[in-house]
NUMIGU-201812 format. One record per atom (N, C-alpha, C, O): x, y, z; residue in three letters. Coordinates in pm, whole numbers, plus 50000, padded with zeros to 5 digits. Example, Ala and Ser with C-alpha at 12.3 -4.5 7.8 and 13.67 -1.06 7.14 Angstrom:
513194943150780Ala 512304955050780Ala 513204967050780Ala 514244966850846Ala 512854977550708Ser 513674989450714Ser 512905000350787Ser 513415011450804Ser 
//
This chain:
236711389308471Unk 235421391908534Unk 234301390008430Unk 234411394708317Unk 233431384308461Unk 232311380908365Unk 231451395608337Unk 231361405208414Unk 230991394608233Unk 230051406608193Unk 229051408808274Unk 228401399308318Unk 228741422508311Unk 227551425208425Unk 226671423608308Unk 226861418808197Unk 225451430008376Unk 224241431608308Unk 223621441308297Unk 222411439908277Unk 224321458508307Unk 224891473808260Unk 225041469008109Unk 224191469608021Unk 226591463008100Unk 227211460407997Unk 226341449607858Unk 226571449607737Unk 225681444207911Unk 225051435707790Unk 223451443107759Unk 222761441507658Unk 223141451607883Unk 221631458307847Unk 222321469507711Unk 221821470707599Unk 223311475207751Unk 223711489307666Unk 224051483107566Unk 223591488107463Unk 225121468107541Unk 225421464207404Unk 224201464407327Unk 224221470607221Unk 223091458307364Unk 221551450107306Unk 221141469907245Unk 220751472207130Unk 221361482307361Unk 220691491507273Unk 221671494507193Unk 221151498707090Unk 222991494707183Unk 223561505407077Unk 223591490406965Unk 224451489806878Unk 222901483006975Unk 222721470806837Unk 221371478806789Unk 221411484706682Unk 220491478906846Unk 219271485906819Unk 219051499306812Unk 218151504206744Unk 219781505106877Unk 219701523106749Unk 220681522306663Unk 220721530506571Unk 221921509906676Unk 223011514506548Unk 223831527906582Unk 224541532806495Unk 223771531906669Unk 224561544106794Unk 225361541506916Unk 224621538007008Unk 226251541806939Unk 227031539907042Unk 226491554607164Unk 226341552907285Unk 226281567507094Unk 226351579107146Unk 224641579207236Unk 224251585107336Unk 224201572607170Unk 222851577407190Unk 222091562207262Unk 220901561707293Unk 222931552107277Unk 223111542507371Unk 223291545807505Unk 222791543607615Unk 224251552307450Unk 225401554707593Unk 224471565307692Unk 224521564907814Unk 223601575107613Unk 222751586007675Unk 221511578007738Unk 221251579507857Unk 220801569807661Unk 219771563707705Unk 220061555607857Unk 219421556407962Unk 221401546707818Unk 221921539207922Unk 222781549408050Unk 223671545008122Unk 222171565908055Unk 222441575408154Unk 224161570308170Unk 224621566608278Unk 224931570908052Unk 226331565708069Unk 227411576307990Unk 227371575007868Unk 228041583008023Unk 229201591407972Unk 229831582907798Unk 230141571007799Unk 229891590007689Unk 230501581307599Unk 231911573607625Unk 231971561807590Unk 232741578107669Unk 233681569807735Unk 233561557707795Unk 234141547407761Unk 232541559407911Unk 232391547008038Unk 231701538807864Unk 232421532407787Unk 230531541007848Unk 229791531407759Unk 231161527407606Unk 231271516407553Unk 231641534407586Unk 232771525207489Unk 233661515407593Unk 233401503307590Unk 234491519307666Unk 235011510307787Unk 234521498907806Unk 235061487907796Unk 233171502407840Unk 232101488107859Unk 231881479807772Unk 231411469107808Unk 232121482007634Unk 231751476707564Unk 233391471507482Unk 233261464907379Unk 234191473207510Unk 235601469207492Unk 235811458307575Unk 236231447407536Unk 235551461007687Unk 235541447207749Unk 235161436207762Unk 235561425807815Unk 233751442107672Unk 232911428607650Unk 233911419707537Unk 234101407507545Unk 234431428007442Unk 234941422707337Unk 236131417707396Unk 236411407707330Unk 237011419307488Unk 238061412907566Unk 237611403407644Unk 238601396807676Unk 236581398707696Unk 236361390407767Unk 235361374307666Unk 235001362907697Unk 235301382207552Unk 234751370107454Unk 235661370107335Unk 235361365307225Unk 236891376407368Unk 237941375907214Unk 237851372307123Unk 238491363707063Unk 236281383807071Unk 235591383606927Unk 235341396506946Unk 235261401907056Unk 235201401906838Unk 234591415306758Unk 233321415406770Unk 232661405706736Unk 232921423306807Unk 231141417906868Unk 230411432306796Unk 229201434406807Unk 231361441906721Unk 230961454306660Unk 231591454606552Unk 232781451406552Unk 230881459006427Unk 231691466406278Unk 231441482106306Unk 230271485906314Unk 232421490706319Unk 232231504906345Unk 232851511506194Unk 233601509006101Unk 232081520106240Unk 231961531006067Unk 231941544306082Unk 231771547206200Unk 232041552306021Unk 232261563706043Unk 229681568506070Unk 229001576106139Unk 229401557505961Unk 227671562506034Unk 227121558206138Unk 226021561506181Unk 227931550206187Unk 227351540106332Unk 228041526706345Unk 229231525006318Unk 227111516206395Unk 228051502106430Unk 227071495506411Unk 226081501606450Unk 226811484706365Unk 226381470906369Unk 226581453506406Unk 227691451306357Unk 226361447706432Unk 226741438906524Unk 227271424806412Unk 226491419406334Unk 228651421206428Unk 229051410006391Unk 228381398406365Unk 227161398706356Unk 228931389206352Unk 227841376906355Unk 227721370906496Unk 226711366006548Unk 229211372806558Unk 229441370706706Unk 228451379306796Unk 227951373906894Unk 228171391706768Unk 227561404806842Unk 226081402606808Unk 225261407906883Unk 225541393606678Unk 224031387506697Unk 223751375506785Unk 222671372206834Unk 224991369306796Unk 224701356606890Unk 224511366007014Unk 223341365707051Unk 225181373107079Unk 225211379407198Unk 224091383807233Unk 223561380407339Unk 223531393007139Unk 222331397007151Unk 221441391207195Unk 220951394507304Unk 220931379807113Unk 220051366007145Unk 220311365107260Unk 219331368407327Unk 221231362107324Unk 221481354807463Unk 221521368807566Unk 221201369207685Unk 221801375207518Unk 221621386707650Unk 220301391907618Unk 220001400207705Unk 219281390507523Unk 217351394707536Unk 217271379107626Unk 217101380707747Unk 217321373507608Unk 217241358607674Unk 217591360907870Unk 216891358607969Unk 218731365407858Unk 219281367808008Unk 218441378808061Unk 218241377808182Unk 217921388508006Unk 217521399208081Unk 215841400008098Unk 215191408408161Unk 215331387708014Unk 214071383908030Unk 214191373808117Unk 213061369108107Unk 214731367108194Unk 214831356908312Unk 215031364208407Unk 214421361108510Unk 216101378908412Unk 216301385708507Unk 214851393608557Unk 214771398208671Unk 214121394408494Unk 212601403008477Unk 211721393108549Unk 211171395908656Unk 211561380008482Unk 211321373608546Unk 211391366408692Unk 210411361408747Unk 212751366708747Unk 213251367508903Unk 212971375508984Unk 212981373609106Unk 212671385808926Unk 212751403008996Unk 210741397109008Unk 210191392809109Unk 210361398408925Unk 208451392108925Unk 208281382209029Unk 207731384909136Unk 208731370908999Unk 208761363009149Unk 209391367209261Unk 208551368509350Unk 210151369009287Unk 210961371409440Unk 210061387809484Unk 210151392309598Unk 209341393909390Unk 208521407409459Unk 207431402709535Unk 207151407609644Unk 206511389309461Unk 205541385109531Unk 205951382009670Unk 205211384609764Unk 207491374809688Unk 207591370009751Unk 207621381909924Unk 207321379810041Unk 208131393109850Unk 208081406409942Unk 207091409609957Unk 206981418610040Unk 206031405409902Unk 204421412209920Unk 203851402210031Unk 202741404910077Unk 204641388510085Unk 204381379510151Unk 203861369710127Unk 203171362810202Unk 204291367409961Unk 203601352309911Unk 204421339409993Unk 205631340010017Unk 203701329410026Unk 204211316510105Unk 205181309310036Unk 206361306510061Unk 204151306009913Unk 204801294209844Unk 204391295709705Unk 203931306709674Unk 204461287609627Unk 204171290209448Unk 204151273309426Unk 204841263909466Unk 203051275009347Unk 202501263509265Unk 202511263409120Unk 202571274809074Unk 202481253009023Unk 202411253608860Unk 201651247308820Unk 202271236808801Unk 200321245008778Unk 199411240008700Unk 199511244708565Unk 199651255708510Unk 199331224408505Unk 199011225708322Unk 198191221708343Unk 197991213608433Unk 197191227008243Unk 195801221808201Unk 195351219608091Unk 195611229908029Unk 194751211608013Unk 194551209207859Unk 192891221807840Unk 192361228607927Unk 192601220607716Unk 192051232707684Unk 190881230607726Unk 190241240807752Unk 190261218907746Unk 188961208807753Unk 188871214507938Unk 187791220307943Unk 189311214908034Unk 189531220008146Unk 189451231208197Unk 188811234008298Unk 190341241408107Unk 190591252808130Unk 188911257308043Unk 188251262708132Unk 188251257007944Unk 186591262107915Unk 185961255307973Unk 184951252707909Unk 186001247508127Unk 185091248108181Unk 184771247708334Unk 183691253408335Unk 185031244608455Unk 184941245908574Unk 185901252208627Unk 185741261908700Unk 187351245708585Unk 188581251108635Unk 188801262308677Unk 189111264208795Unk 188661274908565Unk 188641284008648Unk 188331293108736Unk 189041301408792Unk 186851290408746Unk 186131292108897Unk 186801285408977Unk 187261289909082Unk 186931274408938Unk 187341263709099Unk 188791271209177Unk 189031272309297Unk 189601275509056Unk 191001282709111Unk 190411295809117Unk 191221302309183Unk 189651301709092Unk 189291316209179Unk 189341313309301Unk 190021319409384Unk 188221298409334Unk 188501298409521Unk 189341289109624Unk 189361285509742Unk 190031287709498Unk 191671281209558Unk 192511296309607Unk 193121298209713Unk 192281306309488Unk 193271317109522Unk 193091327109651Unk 193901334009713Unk 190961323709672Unk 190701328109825Unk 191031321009929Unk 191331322310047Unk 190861312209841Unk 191391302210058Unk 192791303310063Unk 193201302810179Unk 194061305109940Unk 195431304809960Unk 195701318409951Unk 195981319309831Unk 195811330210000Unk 196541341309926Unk 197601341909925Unk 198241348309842Unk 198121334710025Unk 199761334109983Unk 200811327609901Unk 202041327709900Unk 199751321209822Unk 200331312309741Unk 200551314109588Unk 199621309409522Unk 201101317309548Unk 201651318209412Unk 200951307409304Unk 201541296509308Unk 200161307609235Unk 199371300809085Unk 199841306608962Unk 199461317508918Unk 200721298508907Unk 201351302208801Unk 200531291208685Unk 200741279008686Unk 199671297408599Unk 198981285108496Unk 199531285108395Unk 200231294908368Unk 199391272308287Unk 199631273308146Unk 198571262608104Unk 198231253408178Unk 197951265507944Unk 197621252307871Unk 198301247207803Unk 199121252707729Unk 198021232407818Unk 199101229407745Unk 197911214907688Unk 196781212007727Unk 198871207807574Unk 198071195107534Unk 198371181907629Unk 199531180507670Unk 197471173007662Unk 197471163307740Unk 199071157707740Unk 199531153407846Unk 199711157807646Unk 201011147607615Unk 202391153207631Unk 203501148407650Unk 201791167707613Unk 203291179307683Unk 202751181807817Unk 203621186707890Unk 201701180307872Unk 201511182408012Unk 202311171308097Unk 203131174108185Unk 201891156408054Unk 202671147608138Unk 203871149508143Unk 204471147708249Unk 204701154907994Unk 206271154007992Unk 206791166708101Unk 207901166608153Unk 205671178408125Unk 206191188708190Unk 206011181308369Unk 206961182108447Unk 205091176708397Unk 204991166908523Unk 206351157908580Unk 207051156408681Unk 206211153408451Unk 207501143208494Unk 208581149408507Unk 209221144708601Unk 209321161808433Unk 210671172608413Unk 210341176108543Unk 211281172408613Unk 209301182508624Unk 209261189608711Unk 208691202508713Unk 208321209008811Unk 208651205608590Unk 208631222208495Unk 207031224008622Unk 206971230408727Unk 205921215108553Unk 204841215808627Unk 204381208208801Unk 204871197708843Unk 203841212808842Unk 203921206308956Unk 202321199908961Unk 202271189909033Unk 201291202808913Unk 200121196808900Unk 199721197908764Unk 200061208008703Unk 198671183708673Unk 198741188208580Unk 197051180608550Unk 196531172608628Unk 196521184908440Unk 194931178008395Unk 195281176808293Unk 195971184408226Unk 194651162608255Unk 194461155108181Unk 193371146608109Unk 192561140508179Unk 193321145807982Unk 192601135607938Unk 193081117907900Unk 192381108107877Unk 194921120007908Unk 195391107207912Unk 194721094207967Unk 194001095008067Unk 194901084507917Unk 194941072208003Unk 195861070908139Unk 197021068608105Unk 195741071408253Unk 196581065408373Unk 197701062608313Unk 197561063208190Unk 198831059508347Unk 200171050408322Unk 201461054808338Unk 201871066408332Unk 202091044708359Unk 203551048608450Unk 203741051708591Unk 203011058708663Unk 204701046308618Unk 204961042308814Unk 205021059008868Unk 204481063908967Unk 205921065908759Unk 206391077608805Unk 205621088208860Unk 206111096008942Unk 204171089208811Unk 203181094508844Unk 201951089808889Unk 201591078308867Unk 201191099308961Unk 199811096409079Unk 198901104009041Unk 198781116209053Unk 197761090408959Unk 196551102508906Unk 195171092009002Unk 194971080309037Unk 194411107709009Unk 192811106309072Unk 191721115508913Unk 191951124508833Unk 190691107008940Unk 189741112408873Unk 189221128308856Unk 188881130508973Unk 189011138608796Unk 188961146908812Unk 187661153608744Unk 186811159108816Unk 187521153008599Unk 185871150908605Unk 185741144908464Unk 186661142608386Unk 184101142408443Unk 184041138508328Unk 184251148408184Unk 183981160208205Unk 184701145408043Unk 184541149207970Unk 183851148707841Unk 184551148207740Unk 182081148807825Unk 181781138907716Unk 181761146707593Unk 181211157507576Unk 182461139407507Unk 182571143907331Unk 181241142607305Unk 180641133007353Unk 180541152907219Unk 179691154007138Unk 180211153406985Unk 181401153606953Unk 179191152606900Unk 179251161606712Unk 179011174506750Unk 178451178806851Unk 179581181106642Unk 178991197306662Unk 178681198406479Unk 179411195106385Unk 177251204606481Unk 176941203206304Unk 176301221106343Unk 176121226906450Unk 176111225106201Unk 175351239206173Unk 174211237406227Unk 173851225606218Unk 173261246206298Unk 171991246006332Unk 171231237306163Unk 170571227006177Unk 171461242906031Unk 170711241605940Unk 170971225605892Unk 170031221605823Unk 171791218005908Unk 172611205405886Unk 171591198205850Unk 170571197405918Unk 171781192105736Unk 170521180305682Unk 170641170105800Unk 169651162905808Unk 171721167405903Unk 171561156205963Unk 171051164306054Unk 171441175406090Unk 169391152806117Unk 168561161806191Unk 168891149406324Unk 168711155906427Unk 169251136006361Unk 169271130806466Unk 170031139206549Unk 170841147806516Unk 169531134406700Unk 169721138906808Unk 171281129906884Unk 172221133906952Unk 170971119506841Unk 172101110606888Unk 172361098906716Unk 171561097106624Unk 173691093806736Unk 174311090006634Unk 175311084706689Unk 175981088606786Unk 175461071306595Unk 176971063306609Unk 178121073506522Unk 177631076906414Unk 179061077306538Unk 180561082106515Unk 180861079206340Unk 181341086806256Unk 180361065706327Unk 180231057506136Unk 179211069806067Unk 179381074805956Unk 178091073306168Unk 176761080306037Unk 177351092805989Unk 176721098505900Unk 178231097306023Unk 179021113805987Unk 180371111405967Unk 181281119605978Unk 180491096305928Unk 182221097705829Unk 182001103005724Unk 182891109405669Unk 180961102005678Unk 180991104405504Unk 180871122205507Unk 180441127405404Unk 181181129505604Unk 181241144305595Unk 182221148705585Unk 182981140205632Unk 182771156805553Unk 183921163105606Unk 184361169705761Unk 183401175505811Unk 185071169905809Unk 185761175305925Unk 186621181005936Unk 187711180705878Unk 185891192106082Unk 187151206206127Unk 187451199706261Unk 186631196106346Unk 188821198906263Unk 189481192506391Unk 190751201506457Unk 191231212106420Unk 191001194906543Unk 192451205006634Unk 193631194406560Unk 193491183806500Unk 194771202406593Unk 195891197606494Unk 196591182506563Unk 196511177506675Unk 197041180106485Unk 197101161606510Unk 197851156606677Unk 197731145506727Unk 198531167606733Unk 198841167806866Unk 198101167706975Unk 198481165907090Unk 196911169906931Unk 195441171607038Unk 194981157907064Unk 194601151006970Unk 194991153807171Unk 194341140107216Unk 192601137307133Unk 192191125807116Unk 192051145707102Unk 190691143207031Unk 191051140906901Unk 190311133506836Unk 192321147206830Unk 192261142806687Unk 192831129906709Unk 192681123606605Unk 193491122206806Unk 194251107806791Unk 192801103206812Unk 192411099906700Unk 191721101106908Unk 190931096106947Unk 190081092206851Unk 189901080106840Unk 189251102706746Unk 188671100406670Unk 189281096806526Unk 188471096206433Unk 190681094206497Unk 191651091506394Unk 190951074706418Unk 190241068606338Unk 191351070806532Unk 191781060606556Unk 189961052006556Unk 189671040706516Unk 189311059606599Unk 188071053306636Unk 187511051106443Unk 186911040906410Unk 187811061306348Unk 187281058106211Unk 188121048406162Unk 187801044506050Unk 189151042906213Unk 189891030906142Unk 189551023306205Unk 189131014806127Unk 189401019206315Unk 188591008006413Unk 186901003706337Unk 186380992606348Unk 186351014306270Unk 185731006506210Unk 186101007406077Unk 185101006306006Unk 187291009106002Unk 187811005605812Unk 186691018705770Unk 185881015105684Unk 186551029905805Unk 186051041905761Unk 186791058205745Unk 186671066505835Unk 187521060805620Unk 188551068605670Unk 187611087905686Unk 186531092905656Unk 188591091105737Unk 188261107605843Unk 188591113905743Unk 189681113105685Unk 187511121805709Unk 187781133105607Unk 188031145405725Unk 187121152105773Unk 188971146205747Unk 189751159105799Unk 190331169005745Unk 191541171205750Unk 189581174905695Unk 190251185005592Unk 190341202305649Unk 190471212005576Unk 190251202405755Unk 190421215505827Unk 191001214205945Unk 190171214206036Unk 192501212605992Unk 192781219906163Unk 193541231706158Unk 194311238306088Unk 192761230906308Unk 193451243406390Unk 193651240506522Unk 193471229406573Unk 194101252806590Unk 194561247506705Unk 193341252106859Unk 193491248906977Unk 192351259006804Unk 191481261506930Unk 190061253906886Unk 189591248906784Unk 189601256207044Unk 187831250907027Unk 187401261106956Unk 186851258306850Unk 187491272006985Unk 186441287306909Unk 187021285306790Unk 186021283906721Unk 187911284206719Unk 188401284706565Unk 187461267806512Unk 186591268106425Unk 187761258206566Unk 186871245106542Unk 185291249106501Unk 184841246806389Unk 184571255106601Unk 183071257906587Unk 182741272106486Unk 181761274106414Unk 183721279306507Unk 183281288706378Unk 183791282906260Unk 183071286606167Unk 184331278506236Unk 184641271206073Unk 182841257406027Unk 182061254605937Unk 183101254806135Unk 181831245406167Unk 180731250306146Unk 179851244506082Unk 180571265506214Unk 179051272106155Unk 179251278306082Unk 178341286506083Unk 180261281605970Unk 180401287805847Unk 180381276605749Unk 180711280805638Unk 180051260805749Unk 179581250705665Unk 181101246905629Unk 181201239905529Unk 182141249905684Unk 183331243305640Unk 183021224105674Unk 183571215505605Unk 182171221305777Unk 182351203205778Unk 181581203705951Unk 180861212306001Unk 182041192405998Unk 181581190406145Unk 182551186406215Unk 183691185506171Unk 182221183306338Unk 183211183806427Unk 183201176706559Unk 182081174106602Unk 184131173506625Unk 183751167106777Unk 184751171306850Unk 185951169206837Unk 184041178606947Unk 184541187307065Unk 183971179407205Unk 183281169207210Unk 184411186307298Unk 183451185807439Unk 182591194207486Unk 182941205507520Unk 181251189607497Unk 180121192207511Unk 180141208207586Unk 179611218907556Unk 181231202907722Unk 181301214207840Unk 181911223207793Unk 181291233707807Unk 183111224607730Unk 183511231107713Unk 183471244507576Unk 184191254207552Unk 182001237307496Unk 182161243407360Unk 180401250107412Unk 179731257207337Unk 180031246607526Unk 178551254707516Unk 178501266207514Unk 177371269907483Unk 179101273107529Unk 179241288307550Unk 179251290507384Unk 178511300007356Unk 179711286107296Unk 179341290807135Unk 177951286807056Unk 177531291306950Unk 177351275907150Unk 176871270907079Unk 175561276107027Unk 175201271806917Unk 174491287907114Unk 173671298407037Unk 174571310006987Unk 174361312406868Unk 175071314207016Unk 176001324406937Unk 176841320606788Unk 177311329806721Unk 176911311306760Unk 177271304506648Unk 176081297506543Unk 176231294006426Unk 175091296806613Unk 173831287306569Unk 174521274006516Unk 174701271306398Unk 174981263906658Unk 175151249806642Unk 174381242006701Unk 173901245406809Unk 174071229406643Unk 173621216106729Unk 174611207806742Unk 175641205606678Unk 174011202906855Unk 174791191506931Unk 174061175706908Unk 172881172406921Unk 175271167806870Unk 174501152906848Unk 175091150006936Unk 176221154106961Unk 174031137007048Unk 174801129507117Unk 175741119607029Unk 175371117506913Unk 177041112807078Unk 177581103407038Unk 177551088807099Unk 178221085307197Unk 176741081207032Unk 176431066807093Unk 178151058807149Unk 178251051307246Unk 178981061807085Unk 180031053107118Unk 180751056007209Unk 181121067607230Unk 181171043207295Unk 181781045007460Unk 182781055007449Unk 182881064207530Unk 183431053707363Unk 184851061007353Unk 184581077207360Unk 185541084407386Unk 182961084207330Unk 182811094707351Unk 182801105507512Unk 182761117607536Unk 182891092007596Unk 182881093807701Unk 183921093007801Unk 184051083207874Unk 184821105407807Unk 186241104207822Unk 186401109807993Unk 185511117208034Unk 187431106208077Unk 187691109108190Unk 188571118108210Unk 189541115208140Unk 188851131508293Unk 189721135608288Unk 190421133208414Unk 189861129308515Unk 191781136008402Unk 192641134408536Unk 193571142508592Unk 194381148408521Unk 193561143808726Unk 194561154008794Unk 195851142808783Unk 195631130708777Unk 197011147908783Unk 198361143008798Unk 199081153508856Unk 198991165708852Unk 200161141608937Unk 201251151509039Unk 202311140809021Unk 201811130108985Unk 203871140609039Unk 204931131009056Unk 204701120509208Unk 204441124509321Unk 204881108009165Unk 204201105209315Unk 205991106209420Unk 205931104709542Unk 207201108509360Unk 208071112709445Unk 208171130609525Unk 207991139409441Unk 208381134709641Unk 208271141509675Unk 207871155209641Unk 208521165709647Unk 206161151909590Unk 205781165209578Unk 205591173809665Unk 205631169409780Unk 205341187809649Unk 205971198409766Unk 204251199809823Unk 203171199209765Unk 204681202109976Unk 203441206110024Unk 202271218509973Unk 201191220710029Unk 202701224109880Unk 201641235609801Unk 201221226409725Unk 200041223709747Unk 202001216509588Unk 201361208909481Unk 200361202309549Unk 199201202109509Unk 200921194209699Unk 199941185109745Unk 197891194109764Unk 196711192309735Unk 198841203509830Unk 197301208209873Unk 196571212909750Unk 195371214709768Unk 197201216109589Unk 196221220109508Unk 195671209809414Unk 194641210409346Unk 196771197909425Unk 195921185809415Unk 194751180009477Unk 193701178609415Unk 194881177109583Unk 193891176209685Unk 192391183709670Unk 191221179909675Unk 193161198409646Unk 191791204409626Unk 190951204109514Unk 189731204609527Unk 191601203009380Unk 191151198109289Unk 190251184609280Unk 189031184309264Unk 190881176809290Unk 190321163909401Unk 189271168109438Unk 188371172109364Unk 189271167709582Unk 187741174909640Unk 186791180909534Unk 185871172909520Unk 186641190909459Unk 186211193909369Unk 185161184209282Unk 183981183009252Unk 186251179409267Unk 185511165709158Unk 184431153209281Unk 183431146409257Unk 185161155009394Unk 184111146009468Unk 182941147709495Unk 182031139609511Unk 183001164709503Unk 181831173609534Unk 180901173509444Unk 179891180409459Unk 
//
């Protein structure tokens, strides 16, 4: 008989008080039943999954693998029990949106406030994620709708426009560079705070300073917009973000914004869904997203 999940919750505590006795009490279990239980575990994986001592027990090397995998099992079980309750509260259906970070600071989540009024029965499960693990979660299935700053491409998936995204500079309010707008070349010779090389803006502008034989002094990433602009108004270098999504720092930080003359500053974002049988919830929060952007 395979191990319940009594038997692997009580192993995981008497690993973590180092007590069998006081396991066995927590786990409302007689010391007997809780040794029993835990004998069998060791009969049913014919390994030693305990070193016992006259001060307590500690867990084998076999009885740390276990561990791992039964915090693992009983956080999925938590998780099942979380979904299938909504589902008793009379949720319909459940949806999964990824969104890159450029999305999520700025319309998005109003727009899904009144997705979640017009659907209440519908389950919105979000994550951010970066443009390039979003498609791979699209295509797995993991996600069922996803935004993007990618280029279009590949049969496997169905993208519509979703809105614009335009890159700005972001410099200190005090910045000797006083233009308003600027080619991408007049602020190589600065230094730069950027997101870490997985971020579709650090490939973009990598690629745009070698396109013209000018190399990127990048000498600061991280992984958020708010960590980007405070390093930026503490004189660490400059930076290029999206306009929409970084205004909210930008008097609270004391930054200016340069326009950026070059096309490439002017980026599209996109909804994506699998174009094989997506489920009638993905469809409709595509759609609505969609709409959104038409509006």
């Amino acid at each position: 008989m395979a191990p319940d999940l009594t038997s692997i919750e009580l192993f995981i505590k008497t690993v973590k008080l180092g007590n069998l006795s006081r396991a066995a009490e927590q786990s409302h279990l007689s010391l007997s039943a809780a040794s029993r239980r835990l004998s069998l575990l060791e009969q049913h994986f014919k390994v030693a999954l305990l070193h016992r001592s006259s001060t307590g027990v500690s867990p084998t090397a076999a009885g740390e693998v276990l561990v791992e995998h039964g915090l693992s099992i009983l956080r999925a079980v938590d998780v099942m029990h979380a979904d299938l309750a909504d589902y008793a509260k009379g949720a319909t259906g459940r949806v999964c949106l990824y969104a890159n970070s450029s999305a999520m600071s700025q319309q998005l989540p109003n727009q899904l406030t009144q997705w979640n009024a017009l659907h209440p029965g519908i389950r919105l499960d979000i994550r951010e994620e970066r443009s390039r693990e979003i498609l791979q979660a699209v295509r797995d299935g993991v996600a069922d709708v996803g935004i993007v700053t990618t280029q279009p491409g590949g049969e496997d998936l169905r993208f519509v426009p979703y809105c614009q995204d335009r890159l700005c500079l972001l410099v200190p309010d005090d910045h000797p560079f006083k233009m308003r707008h600027a080619r991408f070349a007049d602020l190589l010779g600065y230094d730069f705070v950027g997101l870490e090389d997985n971020a579709a803006i650090t490939a973009l502008i990598t690629e745009a300073a070698a396109a013209i034989g000018m190399p990127l002094r990048l000498r600061v990433q991280v992984r958020s917009f708010e960590a980007v602009c405070r390093l930026i108004a503490a004189g660490q270098g400059v930076g290029v973000l999206p306009q929409g999504a970084v205004q909210i720092f930008r008097k609270e930080m004391a930054l200016r914004f340069i326009e950026i003359d070059d096309p490439w500053a002017d980026r599209q974002m996109y909804l994506c869904t699998r174009q094989q049988q997506p489920s009638p919830t993905s469809l409709a929060l595509f759609d609505y997203l969609g709409a959104c952007h038409r509006a």
